[in-house]
N, C-alpha and C positions, 0 to 999 in steps of 0.2 A: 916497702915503697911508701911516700911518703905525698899527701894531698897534692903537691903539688907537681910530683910526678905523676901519680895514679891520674891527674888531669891532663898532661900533656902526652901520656900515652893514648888514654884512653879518646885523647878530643882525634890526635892524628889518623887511629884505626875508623872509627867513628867515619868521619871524614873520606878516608880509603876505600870504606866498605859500601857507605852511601854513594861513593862517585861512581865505584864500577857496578853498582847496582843500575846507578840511570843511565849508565850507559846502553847496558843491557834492555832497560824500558825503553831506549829510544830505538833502539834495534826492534822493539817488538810493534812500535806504532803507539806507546802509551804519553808521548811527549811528542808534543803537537808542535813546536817549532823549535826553536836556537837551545843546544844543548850543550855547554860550557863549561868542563869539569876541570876541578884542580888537581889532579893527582900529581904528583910530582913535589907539590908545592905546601904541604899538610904542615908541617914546622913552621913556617910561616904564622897562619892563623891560629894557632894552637898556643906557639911562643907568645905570641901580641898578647893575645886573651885572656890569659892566663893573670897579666895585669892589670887588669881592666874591672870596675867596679860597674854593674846592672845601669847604673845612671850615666857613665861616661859612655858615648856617642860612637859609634862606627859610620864612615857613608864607603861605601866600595863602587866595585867595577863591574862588569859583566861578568867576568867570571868571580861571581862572590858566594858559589854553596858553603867554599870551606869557611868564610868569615860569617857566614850565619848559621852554623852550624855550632863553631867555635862561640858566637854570642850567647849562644843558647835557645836560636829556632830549633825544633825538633824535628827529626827525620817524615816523622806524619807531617805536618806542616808544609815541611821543603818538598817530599814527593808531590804532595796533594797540589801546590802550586803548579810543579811542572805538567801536572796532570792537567791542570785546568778546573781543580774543583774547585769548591765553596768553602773549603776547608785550610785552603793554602793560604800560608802566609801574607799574603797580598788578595786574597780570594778570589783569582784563579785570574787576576787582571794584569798579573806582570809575567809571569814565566820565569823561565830561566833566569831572563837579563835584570829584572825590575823586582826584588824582592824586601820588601817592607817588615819590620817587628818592631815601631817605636817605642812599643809600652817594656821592651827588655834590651831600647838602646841604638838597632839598625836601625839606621835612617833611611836605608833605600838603600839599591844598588841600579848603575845606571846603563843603558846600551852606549850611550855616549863619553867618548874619554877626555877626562880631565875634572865634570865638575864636581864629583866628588873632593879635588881637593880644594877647591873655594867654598863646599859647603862645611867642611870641616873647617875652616877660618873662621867661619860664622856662628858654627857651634863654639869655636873659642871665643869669640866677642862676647857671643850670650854670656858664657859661664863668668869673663872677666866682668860684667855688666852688670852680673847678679850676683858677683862676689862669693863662687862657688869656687872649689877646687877642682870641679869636673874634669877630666881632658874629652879632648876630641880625636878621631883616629880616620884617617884616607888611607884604605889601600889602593892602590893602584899599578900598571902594568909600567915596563922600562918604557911602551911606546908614549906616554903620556908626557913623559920628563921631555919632549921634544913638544909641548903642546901648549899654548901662550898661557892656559891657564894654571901650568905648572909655575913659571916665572911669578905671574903676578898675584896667586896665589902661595908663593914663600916670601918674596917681597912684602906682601902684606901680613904675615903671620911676622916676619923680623922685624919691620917696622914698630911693631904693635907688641911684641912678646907672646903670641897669643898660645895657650895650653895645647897643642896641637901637634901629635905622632903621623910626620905623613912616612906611609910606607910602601917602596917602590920593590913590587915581586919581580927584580929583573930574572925573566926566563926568558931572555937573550932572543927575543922576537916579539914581534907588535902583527897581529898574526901571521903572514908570513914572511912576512921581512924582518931579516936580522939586525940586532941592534947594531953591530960592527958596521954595518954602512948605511944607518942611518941617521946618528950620536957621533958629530963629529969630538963632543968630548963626551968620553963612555966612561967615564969615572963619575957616578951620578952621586953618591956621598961628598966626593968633593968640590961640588958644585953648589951643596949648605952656605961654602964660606962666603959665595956672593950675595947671600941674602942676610949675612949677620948669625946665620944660627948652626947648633951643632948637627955634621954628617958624620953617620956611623956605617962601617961595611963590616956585614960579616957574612957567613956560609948560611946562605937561608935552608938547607938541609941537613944543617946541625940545632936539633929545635932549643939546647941548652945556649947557647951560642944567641940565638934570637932573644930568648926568653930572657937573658941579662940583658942585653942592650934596650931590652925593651922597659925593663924593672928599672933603670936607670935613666930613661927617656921617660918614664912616666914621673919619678919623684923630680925630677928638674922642672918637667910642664905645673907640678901642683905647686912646687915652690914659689911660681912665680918667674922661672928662669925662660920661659917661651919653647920654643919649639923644637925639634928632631928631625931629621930626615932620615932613617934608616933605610940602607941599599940591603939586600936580602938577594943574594947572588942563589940562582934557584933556577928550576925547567920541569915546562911540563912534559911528561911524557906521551898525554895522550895530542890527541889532532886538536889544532887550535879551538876547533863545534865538533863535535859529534855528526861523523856523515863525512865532513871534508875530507880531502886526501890530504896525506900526511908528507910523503917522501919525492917531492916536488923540489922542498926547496929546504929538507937538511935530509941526514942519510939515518938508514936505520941502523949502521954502528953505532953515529952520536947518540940516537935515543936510549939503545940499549947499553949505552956505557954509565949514562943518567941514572938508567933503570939499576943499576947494580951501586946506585949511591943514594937509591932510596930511602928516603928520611925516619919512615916507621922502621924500617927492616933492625937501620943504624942506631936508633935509639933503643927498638927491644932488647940489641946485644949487648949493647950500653947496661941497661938495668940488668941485665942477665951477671954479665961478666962481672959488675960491680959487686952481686951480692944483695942487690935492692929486691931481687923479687925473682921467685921461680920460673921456669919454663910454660911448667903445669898452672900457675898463678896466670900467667899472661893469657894461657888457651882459654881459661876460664874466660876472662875480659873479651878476649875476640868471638869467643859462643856466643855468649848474649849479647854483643853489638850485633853480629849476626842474625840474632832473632828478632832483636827488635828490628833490624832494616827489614827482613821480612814482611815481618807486621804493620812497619809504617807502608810498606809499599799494597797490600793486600787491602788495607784501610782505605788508603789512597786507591785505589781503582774503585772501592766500593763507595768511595764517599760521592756527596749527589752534586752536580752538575749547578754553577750559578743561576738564579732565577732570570728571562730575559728583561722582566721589569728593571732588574738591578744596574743593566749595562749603563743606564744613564746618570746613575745617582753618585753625589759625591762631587762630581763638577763642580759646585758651587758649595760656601761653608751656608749651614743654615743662618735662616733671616733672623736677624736680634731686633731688639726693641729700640722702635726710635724715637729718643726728644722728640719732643711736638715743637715744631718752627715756631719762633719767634716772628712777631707781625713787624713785615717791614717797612711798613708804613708809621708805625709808633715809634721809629726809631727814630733818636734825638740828633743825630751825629751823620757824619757820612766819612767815609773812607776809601782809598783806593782797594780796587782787590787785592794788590799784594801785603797792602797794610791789613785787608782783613782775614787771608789767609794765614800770616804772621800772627795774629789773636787767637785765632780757630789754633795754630800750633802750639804757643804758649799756652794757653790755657789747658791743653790734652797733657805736653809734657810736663807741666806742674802735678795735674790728677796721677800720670800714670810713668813710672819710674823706669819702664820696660822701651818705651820710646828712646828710638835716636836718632842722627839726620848722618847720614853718610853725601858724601861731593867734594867738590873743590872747590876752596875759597868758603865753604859755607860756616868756618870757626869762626875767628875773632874779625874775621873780614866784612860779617854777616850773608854773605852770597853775591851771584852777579846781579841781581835784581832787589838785593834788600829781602828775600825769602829768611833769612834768620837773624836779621838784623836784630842784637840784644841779646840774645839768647845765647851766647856765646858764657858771655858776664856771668851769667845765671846759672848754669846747667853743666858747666864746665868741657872741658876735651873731650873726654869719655861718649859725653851725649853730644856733642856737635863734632865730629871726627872730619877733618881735614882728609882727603885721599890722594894717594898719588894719581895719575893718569890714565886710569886702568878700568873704564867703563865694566868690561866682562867682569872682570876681576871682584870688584865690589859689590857688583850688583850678586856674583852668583855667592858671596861672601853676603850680603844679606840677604839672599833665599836658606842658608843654613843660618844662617841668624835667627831666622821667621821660624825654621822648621824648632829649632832649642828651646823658644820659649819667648824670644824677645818682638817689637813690634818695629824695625827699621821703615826710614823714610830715605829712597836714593833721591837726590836733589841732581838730575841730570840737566839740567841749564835749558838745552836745549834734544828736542827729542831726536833731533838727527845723530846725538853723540850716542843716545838706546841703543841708536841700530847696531851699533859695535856691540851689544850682549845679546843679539835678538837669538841666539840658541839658548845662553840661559834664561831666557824670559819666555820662551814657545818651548825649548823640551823640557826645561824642569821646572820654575816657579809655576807656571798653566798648569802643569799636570799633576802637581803634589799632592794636595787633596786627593785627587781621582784615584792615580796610583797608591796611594795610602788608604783609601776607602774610608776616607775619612777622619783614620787619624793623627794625621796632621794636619794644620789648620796652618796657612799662607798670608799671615797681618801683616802683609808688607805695602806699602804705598812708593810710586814711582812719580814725580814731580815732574815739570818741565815747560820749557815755552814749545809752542806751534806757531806758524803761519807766519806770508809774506810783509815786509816792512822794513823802513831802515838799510834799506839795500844791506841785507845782510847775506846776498847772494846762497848761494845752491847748498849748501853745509850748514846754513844756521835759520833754515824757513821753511822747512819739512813741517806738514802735521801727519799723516801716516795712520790716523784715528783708524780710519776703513781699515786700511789691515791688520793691527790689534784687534778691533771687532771682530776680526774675523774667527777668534782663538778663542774653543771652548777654556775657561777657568782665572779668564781676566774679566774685568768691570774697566771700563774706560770712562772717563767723567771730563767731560768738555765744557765748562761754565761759561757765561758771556757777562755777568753782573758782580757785584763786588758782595750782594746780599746772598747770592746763590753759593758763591766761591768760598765763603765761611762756611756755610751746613752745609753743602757738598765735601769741602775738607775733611769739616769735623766727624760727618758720616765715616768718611773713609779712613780717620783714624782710629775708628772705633773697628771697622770691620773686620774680618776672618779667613775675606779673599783678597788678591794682587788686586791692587788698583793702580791704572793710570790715569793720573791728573794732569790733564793737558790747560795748561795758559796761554790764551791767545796773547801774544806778543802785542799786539797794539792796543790792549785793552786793561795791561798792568797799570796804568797810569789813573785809570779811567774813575771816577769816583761816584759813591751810591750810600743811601741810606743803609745801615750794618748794625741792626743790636749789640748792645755791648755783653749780653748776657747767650751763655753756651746752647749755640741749636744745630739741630741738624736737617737736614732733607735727604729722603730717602733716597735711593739710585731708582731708575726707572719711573720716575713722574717727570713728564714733561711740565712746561711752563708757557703758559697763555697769556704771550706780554702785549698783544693788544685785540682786544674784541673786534671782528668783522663781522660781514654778511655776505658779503661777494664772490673770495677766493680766499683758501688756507693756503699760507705762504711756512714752512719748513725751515729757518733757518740755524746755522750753525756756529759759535764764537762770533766772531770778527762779522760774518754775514746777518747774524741775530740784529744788533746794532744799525746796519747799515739801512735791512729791510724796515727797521722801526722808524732810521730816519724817513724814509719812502712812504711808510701808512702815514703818517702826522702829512708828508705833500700831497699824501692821494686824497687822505680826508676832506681838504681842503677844495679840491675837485668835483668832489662827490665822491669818490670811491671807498668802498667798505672793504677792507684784508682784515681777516686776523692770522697775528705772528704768531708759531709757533718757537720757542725752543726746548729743543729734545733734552737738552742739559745732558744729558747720558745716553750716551751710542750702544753702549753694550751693559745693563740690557738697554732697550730699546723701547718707548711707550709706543708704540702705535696704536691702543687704541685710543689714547684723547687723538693723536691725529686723527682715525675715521673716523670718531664723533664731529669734527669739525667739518671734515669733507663731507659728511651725511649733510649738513647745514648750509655749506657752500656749492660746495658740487663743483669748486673745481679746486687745483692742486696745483702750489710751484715750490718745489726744494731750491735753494741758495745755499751752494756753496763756493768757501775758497778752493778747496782741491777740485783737480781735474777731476772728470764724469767716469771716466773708465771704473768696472768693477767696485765702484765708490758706494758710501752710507746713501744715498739719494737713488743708487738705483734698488736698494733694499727697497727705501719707502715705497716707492713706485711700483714695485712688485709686489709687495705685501696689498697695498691701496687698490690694484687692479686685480689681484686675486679676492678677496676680499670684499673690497666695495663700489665694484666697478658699476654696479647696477646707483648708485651715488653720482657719478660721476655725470656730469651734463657737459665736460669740453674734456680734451686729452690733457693726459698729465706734463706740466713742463716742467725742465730742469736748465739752470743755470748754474756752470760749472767756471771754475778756471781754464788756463790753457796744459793742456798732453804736452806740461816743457817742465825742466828742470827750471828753478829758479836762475833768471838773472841779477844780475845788481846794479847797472844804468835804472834811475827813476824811471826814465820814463820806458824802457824796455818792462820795471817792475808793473807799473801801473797800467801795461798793456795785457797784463797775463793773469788776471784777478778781475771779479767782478765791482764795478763801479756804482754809484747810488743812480746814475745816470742811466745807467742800463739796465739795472731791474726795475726800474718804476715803468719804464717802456716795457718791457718783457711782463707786468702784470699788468697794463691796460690794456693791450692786445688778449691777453689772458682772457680777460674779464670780458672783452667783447667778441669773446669765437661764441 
């Protein structure tokens, strides 16, 4: 028997023995939630693998023991995960569904279907970006190939060529519904040809059978020839989780007829009957797979229990070192923001080779706002990528960009278009650090306009800050100056975690003093744009602005505010805010979005738990209107706050 049999026996047994092992742990109470075994399906993962060098990429599905097994996680590992120890794979923070081994290539596996194969697109961009031959590798279920990010992640891997084995375990059900009715075209191989690249079908329980198409799908990815689809016609035999009933909704003939076409069974006889290897040779290999799942499992119950300190760490990449800010007041020049975020850009993509701009229109077009204007010329396709119209699609194609190595920038125009990827940007970019414990690190930046103007009506005047904030493992960065909008950038192209970059819309134009030389400013320092005595006034982008125009008319009055802006929502400075309210003793937030559940009522709560003994009048808040954007002017200018109104709304303040 020859290595590379002795591997694809011994991965499928391996595989076999571990699944009805946890199965068995879960029967006893030692796996504490979702328990998802391949059996049926061991050729599969075995076959793929087999091709696969330590450096090229795997991202799976919920059911991924056999592809982490097949990677090379070890059975200690994989139990101790399901177990919940400190010792698992993921250290005891994903279970069954969520299982991480970067440093030997698994990128995760995910409870949600599909975006593994956007992150595998992304690990192909990396590898094209960095001029490697790596490939990348999806597996995923037949229920997924009905699922948008199926489409526009092969669409973008054909577009692009990118190094990238997506492979679909059809076993003929998406957990209990069969694919027969719900694939109205069930030929999922020959559905490659829509996207430009090659479909391959064969008997996913013939593991010789995988394991060529797969050796042939991988030398075409390193040549440079793009991508594979291979269909792997395949069934599980056990219940879709561990626990569930089974014979609901197919019958236990079909199972057992599956079972008699068993993948290990077919290949032991294979090597038997061939001559490759004795009967006695094989018993050998299944004793000691034997012993050692024993022992991983034995380990695994004995191993210790995560620390509770630990449950919070990893949210965030550590803090790095930041440029000292440039004084903006020595600065010779003035610029609009988008002119100076466009510097803050250039200058990072000159320094660092791993940056690139993902959007529409943002190549030779320069963007809808002039965001890459130039950089097209300079930096060429590769780093300025043109996209099709696939929000989810690219975005979740640069969250495996971020996870491979590279540092993506999505240019989404407008942040109402995000909300089309808001599951890849809340289940997987948010959680990847966390889930990884660490190691992987999420350098990816998400661009965009916010807020009402231009009657750009209900679809193009969202900000949405508040609930991003809301999401443990993003950084949301809201500037209102063309000097903050540069080191705020430049921060964030430096950093390790998701960031969103919100541009207020009516403040692109807007022009400021801007060193011409690289700085930065940290996240979480607010900004003290004008000294008061009277009331702390809280504002936001576009309300930042408006409140400044209000102090310069209060001043003049008598009245003393000083403006705050937070610059950054998530995190959030509140203590220069309670320093200020310590000072003032009183307190009014401005913002554009409605009050509901919004950043304002953070303040307000953090302020009055906190420094309520401070306070000398109640907190106010001046909000928009609880409406969808209109786009009559003056319907617009009824549903936002005016300079008119907040200057009334803080001398009332100022005299309770």
């Amino acid at each position: 028997m020859n290595a590379d049999q002795t591997f694809l026996y011994r991965t499928m047994q391996l595989i076999r023995t571990a699944e009805e092992q946890l199965a068995r742990c879960y029967a006893r109470g030692l796996i504490h939630g979702a328990c998802h075994t391949y059996v049926g399906q061991e050729a599969i993962a075995a076959g793929v693998c087999l091709h696969l060098r330590k450096e090229d990429t795997v991202f799976s599905t919920h059911r991924g023991h056999g592809h982490a097994l097949a990677k090379g996680v070890s059975p200690l590992e994989l139990f101790a995960e399901l177990f919940g120890r400190a010792t698992g794979c993921s250290r005891g923070r994903g279970g069954s569904m969520h299982l991480f081994a970067p440093e030997i290539g698994l990128m995760g596996t995910s409870g949600i279907v599909g975006p593994c194969i956007l992150q595998a697109a992304g690990a192909g961009y990396s590898f094209q970006l960095a001029k490697t031959d790596q490939v990348a590798v999806a597996f995923f279920g037949d229920g997924a190939v009905n699922n948008g990010a199926f489409h526009e992640g092969l669409n973008l891997a054909g577009i692009w060529k990118l190094p990238v084995l997506f492979i679909c375990e059809n076993n003929q059900f998406a957990t209990e519904v069969p694919f027969s009715s719900s694939a109205a075209n069930q030929d999922v191989a020959g559905r490659a040809a829509a996207y430009g690249i090659q479909g391959v079908r064969v008997d996913g329980n013939e593991v010789s059978d995988v394991a060529s198409a797969t050796k042939d799908a991988v030398e075409h990815a390193r040549a440079g020839g793009g991508a594979t689809l291979l269909e792997c016609l395949t069934y599980r035999t056990r219940p879709h989780s561990e626990g569930m009933g089974d014979y609901t909704y197919r019958t236990r003939e079909a199972v057992n007829a599956w079972r008699e076409r068993c993948p290990v069974k077919r290949y032991r006889a294979q090597l038997i009957a061939g001559g490759f290897v004795s009967e006695a040779e094989l018993d050998v290999i299944d004793r000691t797979i034997g012993e050692e799942v024993a022992a991983a499992t034995k380990a695994a119950e004995e191993a210790p229990w995560p620390a509770a300190e630990d449950a919070t760490t990893h949210v965030f990449a550590p803090a790095t070192a930041v440029r000292r800010p440039a004084n903006e007041m020595g600065a010779s020049r003035e610029l609009s923001f988008i002119a100076a975020t466009l510097e803050a850009l250039d200058q990072e993509m000159e320094a660092n080779p791993r940056i690139f701009v993902l959007g529409e229109g943002i190549g030779s077009r320069g963007g809808n706002f002039g965001t890459t204007e130039g950089l097209f010329a300079k930096y060429g396709a590769m780093r300025l990528r043109d996209t099709p119209i696939c929000e989810r699609g690219f975005v979740g194609l640069a969250c495996g960009a971020a996870m491979a190595g590279a540092r993506p920038i999505v240019d989404f125009m407008f942040i109402d278009f995000l909300n089309d990827a808001f599951g890849e940007l809340i289940n997987q970019i948010a959680k990847m650090q966390y889930m990884s414990s660490g190691r992987l690190t999420m350098p990816l930046l998400m661009r965009g306009c916010i807020g009402i103007g231009h009657s750009a009506a209900t679809h193009h005047s969202g900000s949405y800050y508040s609930i991003y904030s809301h999401i443990p493992g993003l950084r949301v960065v809201v500037p209102s100056t063309p000097y903050d909008a540069k080191g705020l950038f430049t921060h964030a192209l430096r950093s390790n975690d998701p960031v969103l970059f919100l541009e207020p819309r009516e403040l692109m134009s807007v022009k400021g003093p801007v060193p011409e030389e690289s700085y930065e400013i940290a996240f979480g320092q607010a900004r003290v744009l004008h000294a008061g005595k009277q009331a702390t006034v809280v504002a936001v982008a576009l309300m930042a602005q408006r409140v400044m125009a209000v102090a310069g008319q209060l001043a003049k009055e008598g009245f003393s505010i000083e403006v705050i802006d937070p610059r950054t929502v998530m995190p959030l400075d509140t203590a220069t805010i309670m320093e200020s309210v310590k000072k003032t003793g009183r307190l009014m937030i401005v913002e554009e979005t409605f009050a509901h559940c919004n950043l304002g009522a953070e303040i307000a709560a953090q302020v009055a738990s906190e420094g309520f003994d401070f306070l000398d009048a109640p907190i106010r808040r001046i909000n928009g209107a609880l409406t969808p954007t209109p786009y009559s002017p003056a319907l617009e200018a009824a549903v936002i706050p005016n300079v008119e109104g907040i200057a009334i709304a803080i001398r009332r303040l100022i005299q309770e």
